[in-house]
PDB file of N, CA, C and O in Angstrom, chain B, residues numbered from 101:
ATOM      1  N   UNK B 101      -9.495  -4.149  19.751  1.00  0.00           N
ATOM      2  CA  UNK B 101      -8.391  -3.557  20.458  1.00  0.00           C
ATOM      3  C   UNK B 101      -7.459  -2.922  19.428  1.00  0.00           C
ATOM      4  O   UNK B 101      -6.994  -3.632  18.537  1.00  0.00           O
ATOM      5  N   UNK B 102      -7.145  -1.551  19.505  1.00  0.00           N
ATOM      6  CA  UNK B 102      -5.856  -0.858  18.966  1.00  0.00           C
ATOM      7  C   UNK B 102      -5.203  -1.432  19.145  1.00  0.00           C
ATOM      8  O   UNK B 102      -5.154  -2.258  20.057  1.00  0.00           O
ATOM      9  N   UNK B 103      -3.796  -1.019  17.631  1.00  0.00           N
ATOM     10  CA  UNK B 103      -2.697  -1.568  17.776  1.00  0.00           C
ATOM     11  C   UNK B 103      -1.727  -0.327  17.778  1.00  0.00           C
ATOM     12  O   UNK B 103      -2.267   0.717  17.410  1.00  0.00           O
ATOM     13  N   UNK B 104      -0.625  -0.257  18.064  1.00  0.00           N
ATOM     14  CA  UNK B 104       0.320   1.098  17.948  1.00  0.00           C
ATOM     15  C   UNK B 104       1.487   0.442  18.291  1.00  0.00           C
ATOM     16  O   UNK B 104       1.778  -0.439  19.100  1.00  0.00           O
ATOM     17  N   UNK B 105       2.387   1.437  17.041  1.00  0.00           N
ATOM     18  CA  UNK B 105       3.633   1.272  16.646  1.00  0.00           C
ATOM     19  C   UNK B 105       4.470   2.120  17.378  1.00  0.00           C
ATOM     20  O   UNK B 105       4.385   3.225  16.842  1.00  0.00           O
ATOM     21  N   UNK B 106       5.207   2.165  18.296  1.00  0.00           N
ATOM     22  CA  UNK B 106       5.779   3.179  18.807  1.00  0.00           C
ATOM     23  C   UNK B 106       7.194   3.572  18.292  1.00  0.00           C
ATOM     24  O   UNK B 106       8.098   2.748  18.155  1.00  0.00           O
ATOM     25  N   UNK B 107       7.306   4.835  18.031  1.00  0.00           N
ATOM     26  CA  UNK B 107       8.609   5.313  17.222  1.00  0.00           C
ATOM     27  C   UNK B 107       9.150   6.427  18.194  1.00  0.00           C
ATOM     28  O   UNK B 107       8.645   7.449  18.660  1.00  0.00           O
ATOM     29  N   UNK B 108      10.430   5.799  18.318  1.00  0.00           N
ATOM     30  CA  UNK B 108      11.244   6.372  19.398  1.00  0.00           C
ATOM     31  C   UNK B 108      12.425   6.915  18.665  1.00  0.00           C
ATOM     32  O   UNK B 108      13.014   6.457  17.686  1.00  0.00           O
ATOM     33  N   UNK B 109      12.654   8.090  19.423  1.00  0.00           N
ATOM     34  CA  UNK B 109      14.016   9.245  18.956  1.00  0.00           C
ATOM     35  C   UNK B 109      15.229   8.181  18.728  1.00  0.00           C
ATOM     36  O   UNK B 109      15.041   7.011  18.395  1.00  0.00           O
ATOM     37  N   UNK B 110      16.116   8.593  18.890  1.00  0.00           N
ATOM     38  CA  UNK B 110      17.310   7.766  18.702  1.00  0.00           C
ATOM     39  C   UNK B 110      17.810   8.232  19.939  1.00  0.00           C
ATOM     40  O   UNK B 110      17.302   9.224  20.462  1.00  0.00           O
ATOM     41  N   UNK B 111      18.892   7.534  20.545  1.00  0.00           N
ATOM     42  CA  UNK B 111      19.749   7.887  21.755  1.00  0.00           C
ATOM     43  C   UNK B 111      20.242   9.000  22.100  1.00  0.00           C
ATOM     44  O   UNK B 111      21.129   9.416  21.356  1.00  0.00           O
ATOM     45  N   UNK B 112      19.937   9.712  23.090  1.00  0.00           N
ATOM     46  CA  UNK B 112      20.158  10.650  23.405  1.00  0.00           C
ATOM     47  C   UNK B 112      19.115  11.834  23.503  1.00  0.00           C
ATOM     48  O   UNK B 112      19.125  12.750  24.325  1.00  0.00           O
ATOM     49  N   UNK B 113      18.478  11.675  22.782  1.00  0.00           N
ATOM     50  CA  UNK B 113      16.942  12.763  22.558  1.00  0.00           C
ATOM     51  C   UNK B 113      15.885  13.091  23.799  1.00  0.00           C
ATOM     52  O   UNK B 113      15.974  12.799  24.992  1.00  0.00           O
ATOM     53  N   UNK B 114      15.071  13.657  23.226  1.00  0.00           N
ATOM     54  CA  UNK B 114      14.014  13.928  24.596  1.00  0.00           C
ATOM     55  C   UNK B 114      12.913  12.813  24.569  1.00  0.00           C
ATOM     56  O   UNK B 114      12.107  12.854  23.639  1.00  0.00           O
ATOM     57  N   UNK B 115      12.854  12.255  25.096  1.00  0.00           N
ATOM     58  CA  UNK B 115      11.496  11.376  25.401  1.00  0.00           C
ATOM     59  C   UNK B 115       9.965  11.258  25.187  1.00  0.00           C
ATOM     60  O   UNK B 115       9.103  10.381  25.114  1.00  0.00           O
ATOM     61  N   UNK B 116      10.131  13.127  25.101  1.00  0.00           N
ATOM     62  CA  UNK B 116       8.852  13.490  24.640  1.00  0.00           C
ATOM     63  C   UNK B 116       8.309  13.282  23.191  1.00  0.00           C
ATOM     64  O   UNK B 116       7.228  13.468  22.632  1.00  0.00           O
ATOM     65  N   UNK B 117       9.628  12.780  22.805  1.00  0.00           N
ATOM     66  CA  UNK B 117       9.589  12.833  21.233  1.00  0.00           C
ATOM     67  C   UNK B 117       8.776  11.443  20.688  1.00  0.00           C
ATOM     68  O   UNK B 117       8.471  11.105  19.544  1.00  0.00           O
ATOM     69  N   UNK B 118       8.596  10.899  21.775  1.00  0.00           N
ATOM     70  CA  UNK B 118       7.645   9.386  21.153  1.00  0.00           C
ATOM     71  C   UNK B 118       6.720   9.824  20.169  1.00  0.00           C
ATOM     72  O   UNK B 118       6.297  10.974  20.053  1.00  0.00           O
ATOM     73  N   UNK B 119       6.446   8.894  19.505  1.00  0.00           N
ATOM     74  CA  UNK B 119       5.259   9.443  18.564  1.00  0.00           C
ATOM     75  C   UNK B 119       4.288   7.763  18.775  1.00  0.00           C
ATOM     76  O   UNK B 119       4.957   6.732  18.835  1.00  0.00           O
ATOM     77  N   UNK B 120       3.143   7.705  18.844  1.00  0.00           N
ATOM     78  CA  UNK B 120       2.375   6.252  18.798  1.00  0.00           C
ATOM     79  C   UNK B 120       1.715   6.577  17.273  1.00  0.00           C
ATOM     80  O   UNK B 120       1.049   7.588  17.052  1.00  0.00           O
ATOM     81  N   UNK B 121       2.028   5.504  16.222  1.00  0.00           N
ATOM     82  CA  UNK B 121       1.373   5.642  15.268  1.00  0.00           C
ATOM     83  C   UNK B 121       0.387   4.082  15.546  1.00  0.00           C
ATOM     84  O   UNK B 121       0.782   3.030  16.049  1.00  0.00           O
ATOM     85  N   UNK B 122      -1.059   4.446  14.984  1.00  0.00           N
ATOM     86  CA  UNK B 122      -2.014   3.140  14.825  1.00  0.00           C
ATOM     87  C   UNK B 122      -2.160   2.532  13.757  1.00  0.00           C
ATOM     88  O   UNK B 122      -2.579   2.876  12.651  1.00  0.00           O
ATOM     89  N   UNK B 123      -1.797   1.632  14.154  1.00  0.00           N
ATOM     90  CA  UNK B 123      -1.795   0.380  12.992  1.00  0.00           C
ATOM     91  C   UNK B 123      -3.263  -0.542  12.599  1.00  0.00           C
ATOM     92  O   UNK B 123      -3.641  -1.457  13.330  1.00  0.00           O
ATOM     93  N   UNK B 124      -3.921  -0.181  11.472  1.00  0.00           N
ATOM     94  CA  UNK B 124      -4.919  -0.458  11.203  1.00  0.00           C
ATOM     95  C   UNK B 124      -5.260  -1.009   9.588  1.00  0.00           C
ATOM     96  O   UNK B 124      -4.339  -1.234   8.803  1.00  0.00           O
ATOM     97  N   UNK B 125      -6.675  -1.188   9.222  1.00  0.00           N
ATOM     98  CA  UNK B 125      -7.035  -1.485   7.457  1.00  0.00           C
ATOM     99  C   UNK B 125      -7.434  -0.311   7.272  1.00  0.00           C
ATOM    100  O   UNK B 125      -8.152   0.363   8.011  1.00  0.00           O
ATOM    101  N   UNK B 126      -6.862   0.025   6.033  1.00  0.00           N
ATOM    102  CA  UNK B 126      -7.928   0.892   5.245  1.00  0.00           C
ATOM    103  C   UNK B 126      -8.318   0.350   3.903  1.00  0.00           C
ATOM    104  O   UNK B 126      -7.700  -0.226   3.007  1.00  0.00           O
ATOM    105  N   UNK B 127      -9.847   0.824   4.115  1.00  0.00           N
ATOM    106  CA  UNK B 127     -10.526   0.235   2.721  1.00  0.00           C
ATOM    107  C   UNK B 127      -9.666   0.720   1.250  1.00  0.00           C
ATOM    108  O   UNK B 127      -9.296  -0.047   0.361  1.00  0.00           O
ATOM    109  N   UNK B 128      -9.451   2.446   1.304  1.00  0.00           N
ATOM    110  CA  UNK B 128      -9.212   2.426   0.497  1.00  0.00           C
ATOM    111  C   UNK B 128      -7.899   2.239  -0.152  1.00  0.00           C
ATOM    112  O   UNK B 128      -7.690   2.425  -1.351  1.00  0.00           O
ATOM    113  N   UNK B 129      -6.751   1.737   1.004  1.00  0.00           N
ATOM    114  CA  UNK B 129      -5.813   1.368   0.523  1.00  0.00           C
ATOM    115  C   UNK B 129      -6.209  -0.494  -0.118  1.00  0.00           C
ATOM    116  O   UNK B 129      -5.738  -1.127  -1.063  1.00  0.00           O
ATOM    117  N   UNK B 130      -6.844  -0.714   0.514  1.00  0.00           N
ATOM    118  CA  UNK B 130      -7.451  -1.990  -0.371  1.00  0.00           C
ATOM    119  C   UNK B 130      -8.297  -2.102  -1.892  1.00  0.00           C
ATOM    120  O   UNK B 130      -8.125  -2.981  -2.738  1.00  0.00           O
ATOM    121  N   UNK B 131      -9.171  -1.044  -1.960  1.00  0.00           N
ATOM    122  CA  UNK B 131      -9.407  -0.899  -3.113  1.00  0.00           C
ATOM    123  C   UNK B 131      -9.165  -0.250  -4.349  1.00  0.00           C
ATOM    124  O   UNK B 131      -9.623  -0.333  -5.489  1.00  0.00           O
ATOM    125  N   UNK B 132      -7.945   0.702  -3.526  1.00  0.00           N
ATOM    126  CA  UNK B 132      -7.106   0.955  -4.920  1.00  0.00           C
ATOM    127  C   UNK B 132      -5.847   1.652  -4.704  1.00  0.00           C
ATOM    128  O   UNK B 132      -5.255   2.727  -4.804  1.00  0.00           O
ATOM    129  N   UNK B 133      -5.758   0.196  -4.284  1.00  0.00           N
ATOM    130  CA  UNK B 133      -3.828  -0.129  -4.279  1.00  0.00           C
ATOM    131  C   UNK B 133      -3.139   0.969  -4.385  1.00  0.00           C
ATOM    132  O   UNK B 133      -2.815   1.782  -3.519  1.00  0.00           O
ATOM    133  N   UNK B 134      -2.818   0.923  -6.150  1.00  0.00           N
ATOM    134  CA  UNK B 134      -1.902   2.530  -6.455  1.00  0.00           C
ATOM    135  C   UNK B 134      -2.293   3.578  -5.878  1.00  0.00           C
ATOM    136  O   UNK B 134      -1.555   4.219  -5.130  1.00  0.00           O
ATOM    137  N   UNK B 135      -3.292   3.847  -6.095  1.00  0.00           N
ATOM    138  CA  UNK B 135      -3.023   5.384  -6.113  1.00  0.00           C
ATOM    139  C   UNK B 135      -2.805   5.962  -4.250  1.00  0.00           C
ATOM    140  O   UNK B 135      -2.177   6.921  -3.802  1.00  0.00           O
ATOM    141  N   UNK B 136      -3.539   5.004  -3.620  1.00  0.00           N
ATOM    142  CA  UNK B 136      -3.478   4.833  -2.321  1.00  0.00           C
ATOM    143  C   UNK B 136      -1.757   5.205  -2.270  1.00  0.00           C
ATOM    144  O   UNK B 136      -1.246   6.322  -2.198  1.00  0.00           O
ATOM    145  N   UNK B 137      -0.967   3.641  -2.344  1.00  0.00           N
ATOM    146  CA  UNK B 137       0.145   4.207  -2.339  1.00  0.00           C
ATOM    147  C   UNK B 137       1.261   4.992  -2.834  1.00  0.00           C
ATOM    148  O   UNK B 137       2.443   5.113  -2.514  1.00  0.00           O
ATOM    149  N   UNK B 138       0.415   5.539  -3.814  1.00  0.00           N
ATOM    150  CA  UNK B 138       1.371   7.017  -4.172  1.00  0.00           C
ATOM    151  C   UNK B 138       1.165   7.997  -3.446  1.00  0.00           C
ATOM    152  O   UNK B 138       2.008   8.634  -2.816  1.00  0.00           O
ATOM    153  N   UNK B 139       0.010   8.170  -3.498  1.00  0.00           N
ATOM    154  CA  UNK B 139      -0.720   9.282  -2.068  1.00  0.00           C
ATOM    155  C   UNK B 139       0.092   9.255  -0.782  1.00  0.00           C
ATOM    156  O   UNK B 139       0.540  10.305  -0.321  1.00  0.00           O
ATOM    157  N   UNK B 140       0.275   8.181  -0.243  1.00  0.00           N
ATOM    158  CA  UNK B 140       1.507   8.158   0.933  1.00  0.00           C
ATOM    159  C   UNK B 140       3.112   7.833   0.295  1.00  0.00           C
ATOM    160  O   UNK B 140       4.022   7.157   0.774  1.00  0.00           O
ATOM    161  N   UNK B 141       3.053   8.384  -0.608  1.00  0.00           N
ATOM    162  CA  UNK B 141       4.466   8.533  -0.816  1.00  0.00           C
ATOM    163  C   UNK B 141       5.306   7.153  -0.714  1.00  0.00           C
ATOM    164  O   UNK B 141       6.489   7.217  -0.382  1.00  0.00           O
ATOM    165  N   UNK B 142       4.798   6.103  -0.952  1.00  0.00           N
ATOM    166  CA  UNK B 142       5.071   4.991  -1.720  1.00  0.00           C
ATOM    167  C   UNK B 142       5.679   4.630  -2.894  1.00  0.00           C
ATOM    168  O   UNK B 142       5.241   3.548  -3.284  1.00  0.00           O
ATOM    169  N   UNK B 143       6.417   5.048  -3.533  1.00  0.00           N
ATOM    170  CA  UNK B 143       6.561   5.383  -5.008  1.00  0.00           C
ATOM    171  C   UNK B 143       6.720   3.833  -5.428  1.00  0.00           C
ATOM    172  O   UNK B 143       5.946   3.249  -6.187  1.00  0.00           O
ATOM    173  N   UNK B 144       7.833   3.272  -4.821  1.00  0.00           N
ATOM    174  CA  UNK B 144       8.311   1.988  -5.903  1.00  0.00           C
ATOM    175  C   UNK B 144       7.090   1.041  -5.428  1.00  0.00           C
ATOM    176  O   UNK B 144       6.787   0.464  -6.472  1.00  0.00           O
ATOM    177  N   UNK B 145       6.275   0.598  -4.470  1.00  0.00           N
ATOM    178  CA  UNK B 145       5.330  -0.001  -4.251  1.00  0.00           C
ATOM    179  C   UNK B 145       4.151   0.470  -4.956  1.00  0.00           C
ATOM    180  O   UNK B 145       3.549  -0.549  -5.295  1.00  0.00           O
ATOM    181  N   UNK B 146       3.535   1.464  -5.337  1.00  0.00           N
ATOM    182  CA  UNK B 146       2.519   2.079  -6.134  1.00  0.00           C
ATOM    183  C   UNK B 146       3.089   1.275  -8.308  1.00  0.00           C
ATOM    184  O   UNK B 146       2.285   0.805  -9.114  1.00  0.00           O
ATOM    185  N   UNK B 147       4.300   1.411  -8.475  1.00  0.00           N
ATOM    186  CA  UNK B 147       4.521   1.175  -9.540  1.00  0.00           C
ATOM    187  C   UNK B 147       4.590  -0.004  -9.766  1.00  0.00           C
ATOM    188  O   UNK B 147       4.324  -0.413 -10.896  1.00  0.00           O
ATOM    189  N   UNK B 148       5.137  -1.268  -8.285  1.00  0.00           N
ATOM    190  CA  UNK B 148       5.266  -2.410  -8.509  1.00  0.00           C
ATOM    191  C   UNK B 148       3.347  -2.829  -8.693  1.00  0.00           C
ATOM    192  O   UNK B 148       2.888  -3.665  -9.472  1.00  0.00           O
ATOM    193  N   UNK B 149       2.697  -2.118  -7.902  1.00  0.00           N
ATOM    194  CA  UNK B 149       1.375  -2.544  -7.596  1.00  0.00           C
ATOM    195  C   UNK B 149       0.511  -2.521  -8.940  1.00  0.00           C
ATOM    196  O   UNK B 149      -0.276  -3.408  -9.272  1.00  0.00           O
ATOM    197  N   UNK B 150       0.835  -1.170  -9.770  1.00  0.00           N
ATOM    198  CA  UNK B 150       0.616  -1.067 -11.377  1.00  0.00           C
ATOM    199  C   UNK B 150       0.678  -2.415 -11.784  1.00  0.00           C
ATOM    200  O   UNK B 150      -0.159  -3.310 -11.897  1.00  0.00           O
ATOM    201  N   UNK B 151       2.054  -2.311 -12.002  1.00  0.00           N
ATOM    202  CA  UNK B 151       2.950  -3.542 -13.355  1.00  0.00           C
ATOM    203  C   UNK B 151       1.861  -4.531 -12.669  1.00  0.00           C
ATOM    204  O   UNK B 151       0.753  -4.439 -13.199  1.00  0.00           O
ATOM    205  N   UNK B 152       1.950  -5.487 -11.569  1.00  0.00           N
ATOM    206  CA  UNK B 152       1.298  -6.254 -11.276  1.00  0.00           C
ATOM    207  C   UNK B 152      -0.030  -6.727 -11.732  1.00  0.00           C
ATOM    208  O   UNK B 152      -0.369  -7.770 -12.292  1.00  0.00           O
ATOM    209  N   UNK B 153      -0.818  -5.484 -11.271  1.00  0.00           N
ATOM    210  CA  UNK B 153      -2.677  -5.745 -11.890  1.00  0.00           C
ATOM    211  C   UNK B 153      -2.386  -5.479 -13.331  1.00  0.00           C
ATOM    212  O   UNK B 153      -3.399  -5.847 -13.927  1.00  0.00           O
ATOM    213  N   UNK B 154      -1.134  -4.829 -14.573  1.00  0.00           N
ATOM    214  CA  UNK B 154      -1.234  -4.778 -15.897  1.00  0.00           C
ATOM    215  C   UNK B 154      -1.320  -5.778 -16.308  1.00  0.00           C
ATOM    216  O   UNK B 154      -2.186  -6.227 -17.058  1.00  0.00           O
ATOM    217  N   UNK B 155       0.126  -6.569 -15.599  1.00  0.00           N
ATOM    218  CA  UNK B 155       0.391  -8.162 -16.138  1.00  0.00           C
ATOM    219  C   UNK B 155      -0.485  -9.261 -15.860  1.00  0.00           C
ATOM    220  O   UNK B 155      -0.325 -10.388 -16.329  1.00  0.00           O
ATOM    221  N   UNK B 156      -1.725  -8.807 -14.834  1.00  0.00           N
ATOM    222  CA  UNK B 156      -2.735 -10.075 -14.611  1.00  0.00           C
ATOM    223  C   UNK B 156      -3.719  -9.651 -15.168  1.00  0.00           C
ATOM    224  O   UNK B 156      -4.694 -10.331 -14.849  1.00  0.00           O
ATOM    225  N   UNK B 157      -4.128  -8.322 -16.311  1.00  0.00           N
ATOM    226  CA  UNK B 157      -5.148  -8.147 -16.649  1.00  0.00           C
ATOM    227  C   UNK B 157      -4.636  -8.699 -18.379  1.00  0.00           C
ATOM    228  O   UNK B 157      -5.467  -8.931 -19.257  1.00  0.00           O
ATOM    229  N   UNK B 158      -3.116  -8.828 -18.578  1.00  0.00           N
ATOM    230  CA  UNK B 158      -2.872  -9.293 -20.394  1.00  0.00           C
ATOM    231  C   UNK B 158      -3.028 -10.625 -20.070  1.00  0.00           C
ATOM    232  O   UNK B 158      -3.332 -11.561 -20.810  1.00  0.00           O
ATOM    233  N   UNK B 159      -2.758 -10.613 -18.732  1.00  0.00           N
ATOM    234  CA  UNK B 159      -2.335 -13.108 -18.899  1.00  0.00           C
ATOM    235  C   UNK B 159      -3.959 -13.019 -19.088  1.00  0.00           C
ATOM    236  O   UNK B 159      -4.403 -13.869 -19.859  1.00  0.00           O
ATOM    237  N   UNK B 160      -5.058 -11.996 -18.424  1.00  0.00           N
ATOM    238  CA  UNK B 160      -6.236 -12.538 -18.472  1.00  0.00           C
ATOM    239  C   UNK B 160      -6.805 -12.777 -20.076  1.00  0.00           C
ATOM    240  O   UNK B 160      -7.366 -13.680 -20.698  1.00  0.00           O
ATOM    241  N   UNK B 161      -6.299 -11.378 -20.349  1.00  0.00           N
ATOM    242  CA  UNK B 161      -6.940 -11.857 -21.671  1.00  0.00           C
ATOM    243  C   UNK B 161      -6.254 -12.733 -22.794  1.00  0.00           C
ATOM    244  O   UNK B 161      -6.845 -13.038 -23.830  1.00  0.00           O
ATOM    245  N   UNK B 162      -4.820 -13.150 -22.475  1.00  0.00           N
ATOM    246  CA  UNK B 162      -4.392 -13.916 -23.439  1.00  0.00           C
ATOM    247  C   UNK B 162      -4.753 -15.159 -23.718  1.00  0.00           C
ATOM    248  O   UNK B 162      -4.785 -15.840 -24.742  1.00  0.00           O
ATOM    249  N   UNK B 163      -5.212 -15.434 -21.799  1.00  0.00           N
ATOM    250  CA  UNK B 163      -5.601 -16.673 -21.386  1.00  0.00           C
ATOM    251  C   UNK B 163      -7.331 -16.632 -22.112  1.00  0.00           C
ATOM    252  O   UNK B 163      -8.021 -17.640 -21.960  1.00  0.00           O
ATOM    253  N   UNK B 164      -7.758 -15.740 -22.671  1.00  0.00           N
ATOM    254  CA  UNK B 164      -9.122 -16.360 -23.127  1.00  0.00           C
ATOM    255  C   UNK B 164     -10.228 -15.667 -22.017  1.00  0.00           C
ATOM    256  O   UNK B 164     -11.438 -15.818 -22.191  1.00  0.00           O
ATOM    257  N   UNK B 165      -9.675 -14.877 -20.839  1.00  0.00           N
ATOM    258  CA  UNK B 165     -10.957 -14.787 -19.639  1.00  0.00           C
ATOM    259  C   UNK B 165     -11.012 -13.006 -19.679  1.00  0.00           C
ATOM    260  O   UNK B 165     -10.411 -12.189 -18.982  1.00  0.00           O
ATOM    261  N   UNK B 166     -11.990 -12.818 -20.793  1.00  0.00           N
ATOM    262  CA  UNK B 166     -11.793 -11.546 -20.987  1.00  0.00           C
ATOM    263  C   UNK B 166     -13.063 -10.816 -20.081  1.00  0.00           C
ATOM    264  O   UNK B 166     -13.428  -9.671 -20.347  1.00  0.00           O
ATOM    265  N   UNK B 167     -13.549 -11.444 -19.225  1.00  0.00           N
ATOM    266  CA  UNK B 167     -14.065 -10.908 -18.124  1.00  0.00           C
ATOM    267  C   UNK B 167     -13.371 -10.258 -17.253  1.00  0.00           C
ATOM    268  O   UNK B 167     -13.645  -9.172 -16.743  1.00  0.00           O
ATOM    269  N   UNK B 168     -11.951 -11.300 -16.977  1.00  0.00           N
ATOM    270  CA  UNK B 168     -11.089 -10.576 -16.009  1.00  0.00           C
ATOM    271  C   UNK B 168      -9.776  -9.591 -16.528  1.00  0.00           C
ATOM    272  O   UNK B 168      -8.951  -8.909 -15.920  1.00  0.00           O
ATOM    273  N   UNK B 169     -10.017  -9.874 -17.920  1.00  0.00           N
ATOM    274  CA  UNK B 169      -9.178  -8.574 -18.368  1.00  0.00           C
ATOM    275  C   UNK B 169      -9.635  -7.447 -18.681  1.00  0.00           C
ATOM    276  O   UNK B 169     -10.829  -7.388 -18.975  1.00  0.00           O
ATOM    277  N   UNK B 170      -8.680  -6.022 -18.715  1.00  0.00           N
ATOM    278  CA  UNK B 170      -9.314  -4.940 -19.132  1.00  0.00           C
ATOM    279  C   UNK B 170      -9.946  -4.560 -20.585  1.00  0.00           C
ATOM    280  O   UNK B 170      -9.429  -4.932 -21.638  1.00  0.00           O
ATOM    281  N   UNK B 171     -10.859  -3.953 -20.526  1.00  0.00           N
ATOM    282  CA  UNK B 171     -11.271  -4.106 -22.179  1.00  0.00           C
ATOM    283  C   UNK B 171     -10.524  -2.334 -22.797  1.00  0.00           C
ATOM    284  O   UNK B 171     -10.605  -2.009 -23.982  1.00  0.00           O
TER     285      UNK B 171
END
């Protein structure tokens, strides 16, 4: 079953103006985070999403698990 977000004018407007947006997964906002959300104009979430996978790819390798860090 669809899901939809309905976004309504503000008071006073025409009615017609509803818009239904669908609320769903996307893969590729799952498999790559940033750039996904820069692409939709995400900015501070795309940069927090960076810093994030940087700082778990140095703990990886500081920690010794240089599988899960970047080489």
């Amino acid at each position: 079953m669809a899901i939809y977000v309905v976004m309504e004018p503000p008071a006073g407007k025409k009615a017609e103006d509803v818009h239904f947006v669908r609320d769903s997964f996307t893969w590729l906002g799952f498999l790559f985070s940033p750039l996904w959300l820069a692409w939709n104009r995400l900015w501070i979430e795309a940069v927090l999403a960076f810093v994030v996978m940087a700082v778990l790819s140095a703990l990886g390798e500081r920690l010794g698990l240089e599988w899960a860090g970047s080489m």
